[in-house]
C-alpha positions as CSV (number, residue, x, y, z in Angstrom):
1,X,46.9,37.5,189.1
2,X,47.8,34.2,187.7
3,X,43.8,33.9,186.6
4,X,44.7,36.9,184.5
5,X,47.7,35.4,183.1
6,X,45.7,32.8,181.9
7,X,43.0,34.9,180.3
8,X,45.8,36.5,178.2
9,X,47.2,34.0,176.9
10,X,44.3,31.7,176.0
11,X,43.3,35.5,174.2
12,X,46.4,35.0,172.9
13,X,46.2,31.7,171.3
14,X,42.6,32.3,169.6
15,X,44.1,35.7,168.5
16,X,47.1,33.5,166.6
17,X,44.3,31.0,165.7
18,X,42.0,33.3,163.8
19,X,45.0,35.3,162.4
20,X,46.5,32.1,161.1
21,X,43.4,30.8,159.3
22,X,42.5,34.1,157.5
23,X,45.8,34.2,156.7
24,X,45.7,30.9,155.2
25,X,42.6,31.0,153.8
26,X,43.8,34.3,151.3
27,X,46.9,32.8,150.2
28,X,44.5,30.2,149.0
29,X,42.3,32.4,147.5
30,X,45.3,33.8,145.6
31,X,46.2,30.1,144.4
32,X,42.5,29.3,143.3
33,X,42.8,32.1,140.9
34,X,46.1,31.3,139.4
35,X,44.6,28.0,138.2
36,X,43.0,27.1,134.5
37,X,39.5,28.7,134.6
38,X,36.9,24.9,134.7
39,X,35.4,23.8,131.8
40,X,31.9,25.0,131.8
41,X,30.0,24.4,128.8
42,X,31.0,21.6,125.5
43,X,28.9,22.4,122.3
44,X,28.1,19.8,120.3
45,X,27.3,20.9,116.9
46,X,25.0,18.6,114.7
47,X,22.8,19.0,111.6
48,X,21.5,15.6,110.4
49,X,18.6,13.2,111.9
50,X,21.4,11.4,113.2
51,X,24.8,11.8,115.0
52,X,28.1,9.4,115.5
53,X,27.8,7.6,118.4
54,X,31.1,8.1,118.8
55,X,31.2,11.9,119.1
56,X,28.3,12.1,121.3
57,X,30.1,9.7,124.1
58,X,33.2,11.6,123.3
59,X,31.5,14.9,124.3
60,X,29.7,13.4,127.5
61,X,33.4,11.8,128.3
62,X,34.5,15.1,128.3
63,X,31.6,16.8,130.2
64,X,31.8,14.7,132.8
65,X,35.2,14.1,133.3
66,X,35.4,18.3,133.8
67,X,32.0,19.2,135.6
68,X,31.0,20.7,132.3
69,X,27.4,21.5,131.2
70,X,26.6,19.7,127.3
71,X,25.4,22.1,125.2
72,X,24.0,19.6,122.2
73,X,23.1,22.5,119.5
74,X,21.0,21.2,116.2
75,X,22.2,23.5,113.1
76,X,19.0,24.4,111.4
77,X,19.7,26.3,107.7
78,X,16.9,28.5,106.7
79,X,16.1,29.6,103.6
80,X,16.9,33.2,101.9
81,X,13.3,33.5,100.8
82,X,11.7,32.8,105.0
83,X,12.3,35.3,107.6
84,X,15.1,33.6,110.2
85,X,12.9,33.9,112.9
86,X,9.9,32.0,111.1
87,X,8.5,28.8,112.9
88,X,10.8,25.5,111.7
89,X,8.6,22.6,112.3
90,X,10.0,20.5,110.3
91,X,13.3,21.1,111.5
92,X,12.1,21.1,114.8
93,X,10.7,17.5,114.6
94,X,13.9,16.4,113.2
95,X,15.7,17.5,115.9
96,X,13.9,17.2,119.1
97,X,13.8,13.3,118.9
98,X,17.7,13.7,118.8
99,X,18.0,16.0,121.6
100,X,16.0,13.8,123.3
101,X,18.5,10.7,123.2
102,X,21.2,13.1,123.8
103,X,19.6,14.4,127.0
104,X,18.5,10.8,128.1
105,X,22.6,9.4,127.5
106,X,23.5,12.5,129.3
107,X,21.2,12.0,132.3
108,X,22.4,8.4,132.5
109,X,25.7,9.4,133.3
110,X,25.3,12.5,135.5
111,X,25.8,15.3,133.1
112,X,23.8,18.4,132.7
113,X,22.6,19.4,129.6
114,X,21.2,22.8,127.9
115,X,19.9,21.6,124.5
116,X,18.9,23.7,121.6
117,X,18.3,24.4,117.7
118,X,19.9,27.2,116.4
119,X,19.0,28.9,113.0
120,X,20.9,30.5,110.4
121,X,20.6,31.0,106.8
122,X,23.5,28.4,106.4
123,X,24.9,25.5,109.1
124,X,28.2,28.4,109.6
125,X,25.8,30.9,110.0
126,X,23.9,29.0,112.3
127,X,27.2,28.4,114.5
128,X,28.3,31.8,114.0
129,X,25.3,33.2,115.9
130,X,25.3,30.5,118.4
131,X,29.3,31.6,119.4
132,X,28.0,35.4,119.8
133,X,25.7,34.6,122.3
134,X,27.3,31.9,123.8
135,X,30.6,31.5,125.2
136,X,32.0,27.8,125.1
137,X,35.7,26.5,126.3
138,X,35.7,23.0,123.9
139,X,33.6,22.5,121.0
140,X,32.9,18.9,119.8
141,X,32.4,18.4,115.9
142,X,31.1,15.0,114.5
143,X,32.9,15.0,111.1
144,X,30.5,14.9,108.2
145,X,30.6,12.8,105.1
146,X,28.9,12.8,101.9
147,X,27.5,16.0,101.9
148,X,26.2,15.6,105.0
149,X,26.9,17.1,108.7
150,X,29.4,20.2,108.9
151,X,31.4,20.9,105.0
152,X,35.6,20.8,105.0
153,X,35.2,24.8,104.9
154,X,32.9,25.0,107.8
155,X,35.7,23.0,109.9
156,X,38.5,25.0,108.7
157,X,36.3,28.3,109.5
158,X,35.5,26.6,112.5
159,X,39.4,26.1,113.8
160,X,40.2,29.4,112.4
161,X,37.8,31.2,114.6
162,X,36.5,30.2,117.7
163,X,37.9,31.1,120.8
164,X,37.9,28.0,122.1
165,X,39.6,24.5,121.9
166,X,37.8,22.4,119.1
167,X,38.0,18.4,118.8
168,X,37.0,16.9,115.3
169,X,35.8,13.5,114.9
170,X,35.8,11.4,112.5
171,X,34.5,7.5,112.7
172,X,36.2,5.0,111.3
173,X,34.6,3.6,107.9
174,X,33.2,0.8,109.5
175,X,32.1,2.7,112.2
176,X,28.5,3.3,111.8
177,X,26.5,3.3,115.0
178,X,24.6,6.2,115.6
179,X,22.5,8.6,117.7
180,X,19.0,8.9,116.1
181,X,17.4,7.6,113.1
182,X,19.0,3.8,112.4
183,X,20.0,4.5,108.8
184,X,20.8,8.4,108.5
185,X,22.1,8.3,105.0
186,X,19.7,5.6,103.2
187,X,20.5,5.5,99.8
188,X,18.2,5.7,97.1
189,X,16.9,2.7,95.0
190,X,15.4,3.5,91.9
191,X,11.8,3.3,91.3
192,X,11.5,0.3,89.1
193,X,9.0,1.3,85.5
């Protein structure tokens, strides 16, 4: 008799065990899902040989810091008179080297990256094809500057329209370190007669 005593309640106490951990393990189920949705992918939109310093650690800051994956994208514009899908070499060899970096910075500091050039027949166009197939949660713009990088409208269109949070940088004036070719804007000397 008392050995069946004890056989119930030892049942008794694994019962209340198990019951207790499922039960604890929905309500935190139900908690997981009231939290913010992670960060999963950061694009970083470029278009030039070259890319701020600046907004490329800011982007790999971010990645990290959230488990995100870098999405570095180079904007390539192709012209009206090519078919889209035509083969962009030069483009391509333009880009890659830039990638490259990106990926290597990236790798340093433990963050995954999906790299990639994306064409369209203008830099918004570019973007606007990249954002239907692609769904990011912060994008990361190096601000461009004498004609170069990403226009004033493109940034407005930019923060007007994507569904996601968007972070513009700017570097200082005397702010020039870069990602890529050492001088991205050289400026042109005159050819002497």
């Amino acid at each position: 008799m008392i050995a069946a005593e004890h056989a119930l309640i030892v049942l008794a106490l694994v019962l209340g065990l198990a019951g207790g951990y499922l039960l604890a393990r929905r309500r935190l189920r139900g908690r997981r899902s009231e939290r913010p949705q992670e960060i999963h992918q950061i694009l970083l939109p470029f278009t030039d040989a070259a890319i701020s310093r600046r907004a490329v650690d800011a982007a790999l800051r971010l990645a990290r810091a959230e488990g995100a994956t870098l999405m570095p994208a180079y904007l390539a514009a192709v012209s009206k008179r090519l078919p889209l899908e035509c083969p962009i070499p030069a483009e391509a060899a333009q880009a890659m080297p830039l990638l490259e970096a990106i990926e290597q910075r990236a790798a340093a500091q433990g963050v995954a990256v999906d790299a990639r050039i994306e064409r369209g027949r203008s830099y918004r166009h570019a973007l606007e094809r990249l954002l239907e197939r692609e769904r990011f949660d912060r994008v990361v713009v190096p601000a461009g500057e004498n004609g170069h990088g990403l226009s004033g409208e493109d940034l407005i269109w930019l923060l007007r329209n994507v569904p996601a949070e968007v972070l513009i940088l700017r570097p200082g004036p005397e702010d020039t370190k870069t990602v890529g070719d050492r001088n991205p804007y050289p400026t042109r000397v005159p050819a002497r007669t």
